[in-house]
C-alpha positions in Angstrom: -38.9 84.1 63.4 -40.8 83.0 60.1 -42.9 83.5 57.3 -45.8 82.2 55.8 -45.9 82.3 52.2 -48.7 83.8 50.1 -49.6 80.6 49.3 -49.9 78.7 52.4 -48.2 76.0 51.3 -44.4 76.2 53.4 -43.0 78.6 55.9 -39.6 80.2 55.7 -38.1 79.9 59.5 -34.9 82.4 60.4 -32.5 82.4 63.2 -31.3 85.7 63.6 -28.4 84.6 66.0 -26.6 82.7 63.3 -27.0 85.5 60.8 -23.4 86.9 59.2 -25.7 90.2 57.3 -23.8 88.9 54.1 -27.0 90.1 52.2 -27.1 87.1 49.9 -30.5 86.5 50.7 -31.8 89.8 50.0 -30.2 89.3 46.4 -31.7 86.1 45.4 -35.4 87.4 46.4 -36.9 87.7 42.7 -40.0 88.7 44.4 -38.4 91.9 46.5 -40.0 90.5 49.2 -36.6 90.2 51.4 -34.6 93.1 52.7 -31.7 93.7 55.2 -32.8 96.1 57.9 -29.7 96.7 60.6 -27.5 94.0 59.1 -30.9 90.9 59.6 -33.1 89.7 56.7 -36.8 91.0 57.0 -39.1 88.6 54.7 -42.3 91.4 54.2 -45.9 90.5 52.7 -44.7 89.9 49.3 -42.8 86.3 49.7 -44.5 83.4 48.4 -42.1 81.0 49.6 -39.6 79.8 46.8 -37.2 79.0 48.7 -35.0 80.5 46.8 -33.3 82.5 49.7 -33.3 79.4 51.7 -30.7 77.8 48.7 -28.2 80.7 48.3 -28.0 81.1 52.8 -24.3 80.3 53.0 -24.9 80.3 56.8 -27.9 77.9 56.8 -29.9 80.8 58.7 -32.7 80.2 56.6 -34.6 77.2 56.3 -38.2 76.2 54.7 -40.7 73.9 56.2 -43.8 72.7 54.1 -47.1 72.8 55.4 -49.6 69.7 55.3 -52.3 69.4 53.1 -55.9 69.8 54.9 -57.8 68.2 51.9 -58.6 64.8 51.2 -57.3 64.5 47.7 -59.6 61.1 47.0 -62.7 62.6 47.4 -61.8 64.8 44.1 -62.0 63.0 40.7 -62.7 64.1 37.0 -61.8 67.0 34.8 -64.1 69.6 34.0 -64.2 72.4 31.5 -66.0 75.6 31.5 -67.6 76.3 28.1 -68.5 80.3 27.6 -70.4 79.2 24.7 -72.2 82.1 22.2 -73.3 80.1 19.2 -75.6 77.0 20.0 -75.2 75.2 16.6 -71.6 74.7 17.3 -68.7 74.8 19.8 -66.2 77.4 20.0 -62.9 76.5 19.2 -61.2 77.2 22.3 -63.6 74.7 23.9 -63.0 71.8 21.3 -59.0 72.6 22.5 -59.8 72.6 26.5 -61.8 69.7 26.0 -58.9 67.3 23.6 -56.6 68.6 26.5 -59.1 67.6 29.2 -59.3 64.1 27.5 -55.0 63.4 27.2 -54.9 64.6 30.8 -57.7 62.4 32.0 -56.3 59.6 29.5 -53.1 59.8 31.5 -54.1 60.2 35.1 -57.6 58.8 34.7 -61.2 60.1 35.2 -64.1 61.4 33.1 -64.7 64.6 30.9 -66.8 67.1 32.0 -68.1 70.1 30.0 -70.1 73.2 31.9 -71.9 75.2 29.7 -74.7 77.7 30.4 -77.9 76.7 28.9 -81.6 75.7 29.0 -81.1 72.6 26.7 -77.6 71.3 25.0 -78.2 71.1 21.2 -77.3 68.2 19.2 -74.7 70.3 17.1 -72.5 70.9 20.8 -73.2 67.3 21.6 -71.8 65.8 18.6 -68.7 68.2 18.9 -67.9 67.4 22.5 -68.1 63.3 21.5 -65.8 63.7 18.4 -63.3 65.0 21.2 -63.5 62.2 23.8 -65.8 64.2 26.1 -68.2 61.9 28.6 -70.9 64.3 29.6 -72.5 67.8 29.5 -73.6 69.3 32.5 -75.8 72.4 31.6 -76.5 75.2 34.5 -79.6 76.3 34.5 -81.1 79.0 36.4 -84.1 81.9 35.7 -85.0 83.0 32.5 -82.3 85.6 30.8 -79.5 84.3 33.6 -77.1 82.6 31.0 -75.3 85.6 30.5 -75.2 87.1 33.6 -71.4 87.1 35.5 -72.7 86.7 38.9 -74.9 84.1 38.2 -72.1 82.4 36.0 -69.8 82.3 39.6 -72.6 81.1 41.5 -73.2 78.3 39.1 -69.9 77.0 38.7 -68.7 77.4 42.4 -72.2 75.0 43.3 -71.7 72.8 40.6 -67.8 72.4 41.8 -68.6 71.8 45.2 -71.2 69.2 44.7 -69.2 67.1 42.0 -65.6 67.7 43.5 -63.8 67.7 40.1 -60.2 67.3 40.7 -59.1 69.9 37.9 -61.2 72.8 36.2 -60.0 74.4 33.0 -61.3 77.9 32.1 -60.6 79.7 28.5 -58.5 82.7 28.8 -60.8 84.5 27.0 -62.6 88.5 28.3 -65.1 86.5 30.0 -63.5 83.7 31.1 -60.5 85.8 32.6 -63.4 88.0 34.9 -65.2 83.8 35.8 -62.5 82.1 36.4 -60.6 84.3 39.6 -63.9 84.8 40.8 -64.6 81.0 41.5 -61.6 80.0 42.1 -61.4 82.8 44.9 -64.7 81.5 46.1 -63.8 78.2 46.7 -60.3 79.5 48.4 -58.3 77.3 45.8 -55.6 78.5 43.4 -55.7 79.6 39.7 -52.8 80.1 36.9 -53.8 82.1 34.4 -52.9 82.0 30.9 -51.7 78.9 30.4 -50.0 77.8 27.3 -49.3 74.2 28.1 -50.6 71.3 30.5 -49.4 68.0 31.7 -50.2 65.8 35.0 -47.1 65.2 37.1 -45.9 61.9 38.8 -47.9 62.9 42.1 -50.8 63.6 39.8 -50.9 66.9 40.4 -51.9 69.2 37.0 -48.3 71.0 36.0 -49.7 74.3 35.0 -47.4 76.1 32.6 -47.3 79.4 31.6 -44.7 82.5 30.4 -43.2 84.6 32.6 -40.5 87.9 33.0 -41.8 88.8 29.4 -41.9 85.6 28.1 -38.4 84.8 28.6 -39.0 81.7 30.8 -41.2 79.3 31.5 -42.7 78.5 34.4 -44.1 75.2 35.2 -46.9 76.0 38.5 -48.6 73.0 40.9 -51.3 73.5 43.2 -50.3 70.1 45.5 -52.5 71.2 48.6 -55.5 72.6 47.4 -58.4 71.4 45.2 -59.7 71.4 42.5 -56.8 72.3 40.3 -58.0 75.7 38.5 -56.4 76.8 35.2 -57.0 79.1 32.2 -55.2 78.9 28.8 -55.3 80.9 26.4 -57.2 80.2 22.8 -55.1 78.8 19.8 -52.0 77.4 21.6 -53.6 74.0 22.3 -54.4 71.5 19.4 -57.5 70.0 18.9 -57.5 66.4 18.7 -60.1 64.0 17.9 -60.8 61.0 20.2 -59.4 57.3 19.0 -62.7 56.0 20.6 -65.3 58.6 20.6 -67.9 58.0 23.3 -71.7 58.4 23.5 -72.0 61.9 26.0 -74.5 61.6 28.5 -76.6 65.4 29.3 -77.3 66.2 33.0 -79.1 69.6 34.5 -77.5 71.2 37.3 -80.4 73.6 38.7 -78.4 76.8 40.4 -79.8 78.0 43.7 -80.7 81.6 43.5 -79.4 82.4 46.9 -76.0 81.8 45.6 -75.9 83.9 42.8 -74.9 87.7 44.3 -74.8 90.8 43.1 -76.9 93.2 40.7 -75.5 95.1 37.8 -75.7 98.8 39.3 -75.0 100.1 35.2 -74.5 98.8 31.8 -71.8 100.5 29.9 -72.3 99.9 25.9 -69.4 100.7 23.7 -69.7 100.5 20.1 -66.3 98.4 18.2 -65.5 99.1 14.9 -66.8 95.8 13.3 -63.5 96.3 11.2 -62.1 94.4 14.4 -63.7 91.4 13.9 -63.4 88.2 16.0 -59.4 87.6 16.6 -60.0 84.1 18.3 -61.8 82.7 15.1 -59.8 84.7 12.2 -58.5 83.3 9.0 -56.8 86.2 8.1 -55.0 89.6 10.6 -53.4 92.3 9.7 -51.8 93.7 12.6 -50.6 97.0 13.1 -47.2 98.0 15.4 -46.1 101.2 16.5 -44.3 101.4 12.6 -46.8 102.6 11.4 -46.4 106.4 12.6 -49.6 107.7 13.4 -53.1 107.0 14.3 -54.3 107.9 10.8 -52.1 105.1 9.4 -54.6 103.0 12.0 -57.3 104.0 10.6 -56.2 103.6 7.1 -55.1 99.9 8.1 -58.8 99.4 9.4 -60.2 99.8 6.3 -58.0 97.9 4.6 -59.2 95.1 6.8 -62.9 96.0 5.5 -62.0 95.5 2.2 -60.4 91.9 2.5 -62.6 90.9 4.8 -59.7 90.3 8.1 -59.9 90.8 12.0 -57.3 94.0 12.6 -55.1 93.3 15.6 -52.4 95.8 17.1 -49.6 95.7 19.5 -49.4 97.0 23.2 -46.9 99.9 22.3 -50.5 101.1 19.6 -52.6 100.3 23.1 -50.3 102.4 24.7 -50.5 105.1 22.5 -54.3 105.5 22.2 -54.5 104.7 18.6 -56.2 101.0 19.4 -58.6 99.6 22.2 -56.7 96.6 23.9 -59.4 94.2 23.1 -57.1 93.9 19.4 -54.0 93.8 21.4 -52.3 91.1 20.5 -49.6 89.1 22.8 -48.5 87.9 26.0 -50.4 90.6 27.6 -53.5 90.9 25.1 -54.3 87.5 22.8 -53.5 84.7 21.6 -54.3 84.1 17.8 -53.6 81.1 15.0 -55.0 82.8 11.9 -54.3 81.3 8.5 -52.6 84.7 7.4 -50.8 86.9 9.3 -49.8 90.3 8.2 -48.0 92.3 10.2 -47.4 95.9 9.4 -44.7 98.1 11.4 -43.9 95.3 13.6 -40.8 95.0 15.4 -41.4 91.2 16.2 -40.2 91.3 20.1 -40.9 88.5 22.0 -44.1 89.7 23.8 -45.8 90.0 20.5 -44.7 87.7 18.7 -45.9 84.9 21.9 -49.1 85.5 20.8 -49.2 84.8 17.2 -46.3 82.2 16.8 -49.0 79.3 15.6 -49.9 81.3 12.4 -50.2 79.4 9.4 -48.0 82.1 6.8 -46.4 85.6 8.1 -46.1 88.4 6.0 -44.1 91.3 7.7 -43.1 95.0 6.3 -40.7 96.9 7.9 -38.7 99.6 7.2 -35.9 98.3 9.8 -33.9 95.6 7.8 -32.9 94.2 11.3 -36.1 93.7 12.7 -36.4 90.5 14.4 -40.2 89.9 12.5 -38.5 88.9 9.2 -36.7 85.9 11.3 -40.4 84.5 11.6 -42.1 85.6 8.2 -42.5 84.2 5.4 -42.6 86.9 3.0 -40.6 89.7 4.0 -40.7 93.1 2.8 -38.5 96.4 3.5 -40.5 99.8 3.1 -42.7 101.7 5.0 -46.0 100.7 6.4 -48.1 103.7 6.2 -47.1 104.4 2.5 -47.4 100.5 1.1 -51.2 100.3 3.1 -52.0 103.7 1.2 -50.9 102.2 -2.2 -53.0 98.8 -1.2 -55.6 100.8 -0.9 -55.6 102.2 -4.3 -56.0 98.7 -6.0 -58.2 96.9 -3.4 
């Protein structure tokens, strides 16, 4: 009997006959994706093949054979990042990150520098940003009038532009727009996608080694794609540094015209929802002042909101405030929510566990108040002070 993983990549073959129903197997599954059922493993629709089961068999019942690869590797070359660009007189910089990565990675394995964006014309202001980065050329979908924003015609554009160019690896930003692009394409063109990437590196097979958190951050898990192509991956904003280019290079602009055919769909209803502009833009702040479950109540929320108005910061919350209903989870902050580098990070009622604190680590100064001396967010601050949240926002409120 076997299994095909979820990822088509090996099979895990059984032979029941040789089975002692020791139940090691079933313990090592991390995935509860193996069971014992009248003393013999059943492997159900959740296994993806580790092979974890197959190293802990003390009776060598299990045993794991990899599939072949049904792609011709050669014919895919280059790496290619997808811009989500909103202001045309300069880049955003999650795309000046994706695009210094895209340039070590093609540096070290070889290739050229692609960057999709989705416009009529490529200014010079992106043009001059992409260069200072090592980037070789622009390619710019085009398709009707008032398309550029549109999601199914964003799919339908890169999935075209991807088949005709064959890029060997595709980066994506883990932003709201590029998280609802990126599985759609990559599902498309029946290749794989880790999301939320915080690192990147090209392994000795060349394959792209996508890494990323996992079990709540406390482990790291390094992801290949070895049989399919492209390579898709999305990383999150501000945990990549932007580096410029030794040997900036002149970037060369091509149009890539979209068949309408091939973008599907119709949007059916628009939904607007008006955000506090107290909010602001987490991905480009200087200063946050977040907001945990410390802080009591959902008027201590709104009284942390208007302190942000008044000195001018993005307000930014943690999942147990998201959970609560005090705070959309567009401000949500973490391994779950976003990923922010702000200059100034004040945290207010913040326990500092792990899944927070993975997605503000790259802050430039911390200052945490707590009312819990113990809390593990004075191990990271600088400036640490004991009291309580809701009272010492009221008295900054008084004199700001």
């Amino acid at each position: 009997m076997n299994c095909c993983g979820k990822d088509g990549l090996s099979m895990i073959h059984f032979e029941i006959e040789k089975c002692t129903g020791c139940g090691c197997c079933e313990s090592a599954c991390n995935f509860g994706a193996l069971r014992m059922e009248d003393g013999y493993p059943v492997i159900g629709e959740g296994c993806v093949a580790c092979g974890r089961c197959v190293e802990e068999c003390p009776a060598g019942v299990l045993t794991e054979e990899a599939q072949e690869c049904r792609i011709s590797k050669e014919n895919y070359e280059g790496f290619w990042v997808i811009g989500l660009e909103e202001d045309r007189q300069r880049l955003s910089k999650v795309s000046l990150e994706l695009l210094s990565q895209a340039r070590r990675l093609a540096d070290k394995k070889g290739g050229r520098v692609t960057f999709g964006v989705f416009a009529d014309e490529v200014s010079d202001a992106w043009k001059t940003a992409a260069e200072s980065v090592g980037c070789d050329e622009i390619l710019a979908f085009q398709g009707q009038a008032g398309q550029d924003d549109d999601m199914d015609f964003r799919t339908g554009a890169v999935v075209q532009a991807i088949q005709s160019g064959k890029p060997e690896v595709v980066l994506f930003p883990a932003t709201a727009d590029g998280r609802d692009l990126a599985p759609k394409a990559a599902c498309r063109l029946e290749t794989g996608l880790t999301a939320d990437c915080t690192g990147l590196d090209m392994d000795e097979n060349g394959n792209l080694v996508q890494i990323r958190p996992t079990y709540g951050g406390s482990i790291m898990a390094s992801i290949i794609t070895p049989n399919h192509r492209p390579q898709m991956a999305s990383i999150r904003p501000n945990v990549l540094e932007v580096v410029k280019a030794e040997r900036p290079g002149s970037v060369r602009t091509e149009k890539f015209r979209v068949r309408n055919e091939e973008t599907f769909g119709r949007i059916i209803k628009e939904k607007i929802q008006e955000i506090n502009h107290a909010f602001g833009d987490l991905g480009e702040a200087k200063v946050i002042i977040a907001g945990g479950y410390g802080l009591g109540n959902k008027e201590n929320f709104s009284k942390m909101c208007e302190l942000c108005k008044r000195l001018h910061a993005a307000a930014a919350v943690t999942r147990k405030v998201v959970d609560e209903g005090w705070a959309p989870s567009e401000i949500q902050v973490g391994q779950t929510g976003k990923t922010v580098a702000p200059e100034l990070y004040i945290a207010f009622g913040i326990s500092g566990a792990l899944q927070h604190t993975l997605g503000m680590n790259h802050s430039g100064k911390v200052i945490a108040v707590n009312n819990d001396p113990a809390a593990p967010i004075f191990g990271i601050s600088d400036v640490a002070i004991l009291g309580d949240a809701g009272a010492i926002i009221g008295e900054l409120l008084k004199i700001v």
